[in-house]
C-alpha positions as CSV (number, residue, x, y, z in Angstrom):
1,X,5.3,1.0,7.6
2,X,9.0,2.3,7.1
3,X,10.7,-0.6,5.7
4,X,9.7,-0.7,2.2
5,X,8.6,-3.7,2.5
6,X,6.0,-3.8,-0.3
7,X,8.8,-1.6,-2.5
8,X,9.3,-4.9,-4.5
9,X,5.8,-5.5,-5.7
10,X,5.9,-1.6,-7.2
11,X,9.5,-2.2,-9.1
12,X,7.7,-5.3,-10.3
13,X,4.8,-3.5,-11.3
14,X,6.6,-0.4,-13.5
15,X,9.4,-3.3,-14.9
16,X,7.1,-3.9,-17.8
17,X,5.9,-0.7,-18.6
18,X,8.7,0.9,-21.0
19,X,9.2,4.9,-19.7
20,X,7.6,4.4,-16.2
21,X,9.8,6.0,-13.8
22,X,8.5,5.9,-10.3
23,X,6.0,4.3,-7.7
24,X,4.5,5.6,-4.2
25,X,1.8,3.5,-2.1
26,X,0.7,5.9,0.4
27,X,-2.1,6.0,3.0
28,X,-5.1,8.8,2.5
29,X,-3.9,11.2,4.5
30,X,-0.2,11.2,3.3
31,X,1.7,8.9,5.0
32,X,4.2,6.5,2.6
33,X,3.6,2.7,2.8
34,X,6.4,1.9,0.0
35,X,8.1,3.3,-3.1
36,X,9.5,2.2,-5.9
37,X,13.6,1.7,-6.2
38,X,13.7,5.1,-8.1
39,X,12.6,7.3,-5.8
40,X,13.7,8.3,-2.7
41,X,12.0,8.7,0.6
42,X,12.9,12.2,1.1
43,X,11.1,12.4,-2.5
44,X,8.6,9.8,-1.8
45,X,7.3,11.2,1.5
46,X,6.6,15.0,0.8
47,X,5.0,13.1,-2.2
48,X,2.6,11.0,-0.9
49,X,1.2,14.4,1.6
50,X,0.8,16.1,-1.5
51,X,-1.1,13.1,-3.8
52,X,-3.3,12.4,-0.6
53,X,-4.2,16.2,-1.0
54,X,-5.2,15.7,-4.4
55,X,-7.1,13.0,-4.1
56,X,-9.0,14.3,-1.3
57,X,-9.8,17.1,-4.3
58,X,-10.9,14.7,-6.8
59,X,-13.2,12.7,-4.9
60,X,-14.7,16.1,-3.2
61,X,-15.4,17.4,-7.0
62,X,-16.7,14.4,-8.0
63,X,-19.6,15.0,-6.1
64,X,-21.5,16.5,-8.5
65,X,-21.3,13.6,-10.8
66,X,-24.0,10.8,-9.9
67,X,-21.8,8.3,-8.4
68,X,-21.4,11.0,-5.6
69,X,-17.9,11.6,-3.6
70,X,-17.0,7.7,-3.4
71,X,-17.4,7.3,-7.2
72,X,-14.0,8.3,-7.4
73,X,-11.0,5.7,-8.9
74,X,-8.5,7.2,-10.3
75,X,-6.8,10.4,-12.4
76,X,-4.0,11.4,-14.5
77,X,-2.6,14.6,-14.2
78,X,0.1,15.6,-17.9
79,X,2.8,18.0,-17.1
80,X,5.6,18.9,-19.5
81,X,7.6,15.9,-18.6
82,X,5.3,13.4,-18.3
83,X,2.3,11.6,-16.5
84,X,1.1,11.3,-13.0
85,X,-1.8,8.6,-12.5
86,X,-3.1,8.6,-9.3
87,X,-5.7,5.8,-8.2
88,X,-7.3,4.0,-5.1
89,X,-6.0,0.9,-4.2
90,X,-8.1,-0.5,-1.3
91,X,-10.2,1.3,1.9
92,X,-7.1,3.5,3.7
93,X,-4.7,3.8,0.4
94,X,-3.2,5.1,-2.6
95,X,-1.5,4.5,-5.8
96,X,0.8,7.0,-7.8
97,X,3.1,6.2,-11.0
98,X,5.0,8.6,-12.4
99,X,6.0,8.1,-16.3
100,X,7.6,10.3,-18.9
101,X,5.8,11.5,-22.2
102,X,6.5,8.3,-24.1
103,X,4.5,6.1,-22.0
104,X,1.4,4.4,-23.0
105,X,-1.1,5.0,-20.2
106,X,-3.0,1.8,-20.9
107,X,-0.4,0.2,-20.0
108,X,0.6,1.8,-17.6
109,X,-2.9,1.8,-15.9
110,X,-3.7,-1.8,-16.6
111,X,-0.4,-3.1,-14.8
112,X,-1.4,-0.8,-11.6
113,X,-5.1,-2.0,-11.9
114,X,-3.8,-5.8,-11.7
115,X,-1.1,-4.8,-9.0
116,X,-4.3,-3.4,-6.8
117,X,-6.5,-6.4,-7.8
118,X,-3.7,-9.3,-7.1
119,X,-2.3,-8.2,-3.5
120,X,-5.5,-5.3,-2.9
121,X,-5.4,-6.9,0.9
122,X,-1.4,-5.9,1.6
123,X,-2.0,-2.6,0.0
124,X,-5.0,-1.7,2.5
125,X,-3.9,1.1,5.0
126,X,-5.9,0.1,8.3
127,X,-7.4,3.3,9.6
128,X,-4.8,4.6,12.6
129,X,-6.2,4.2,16.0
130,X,-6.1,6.2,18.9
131,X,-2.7,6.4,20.5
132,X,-3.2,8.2,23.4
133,X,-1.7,7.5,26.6
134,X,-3.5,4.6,28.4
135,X,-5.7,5.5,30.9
């Protein structure tokens, strides 16, 4: 997808959540579905390869929980600046927000939680088929 066409539904998603900052609906292995309005796509791409990498890391460590590797929904990374939250959002894809210090993460996280839960179908990244030459 390179239109941004599910942009909209991200802004919509971080417009009630005072000191969010940014959105980025990706596919597992890195490739950017949508972002929100404030980010870029020269941001939001190298982004979304990094994030896919990190989840891959979470739910591979997770495997020594009992749930196993698939147990796996979501983490939050702190930094100086701020928050990352990083969490599933349907078979193929991912959802990160980024937020500053001030944020309240319950927030934060119950507005991406209903985001995935209201339109989980349209942020499903179908597995990519083969595109080979035809035989």
């Amino acid at each position: 997808m390179t239109d941004n066409a599910l942009g909209w539904m991200l802004d919509q998603a971080l417009q009630g959540v005072p000191h969010a900052l940014d959105a980025i609906l990706f596919s597992t292995d890195g490739l950017l579905i949508a972002h929100s309005a404030g980010l870029g796509r020269d941001d939001a791409e190298p982004l979304a390869a990094g994030l896919s990498a990190s989840a891959a890391l979470a739910r591979q460590n997770s495997g020594t929980l009992a749930d196993g590797p698939r147990g796996w929904r979501q983490s939050i990374d702190e930094y100086e600046g701020g928050y990352r939250l990083l969490m599933a959002a349907g078979p193929g894809a991912m959802l990160a927000a980024t937020a500053s210090t001030r944020v309240n993460l319950g927030e934060l996280t119950y507005q991406l939680q209903k985001l995935v839960q209201r339109v989980g179908k349209e942020l499903t990244s179908p597995p990519r088929q083969d595109t080979g030459s035809p035989s």
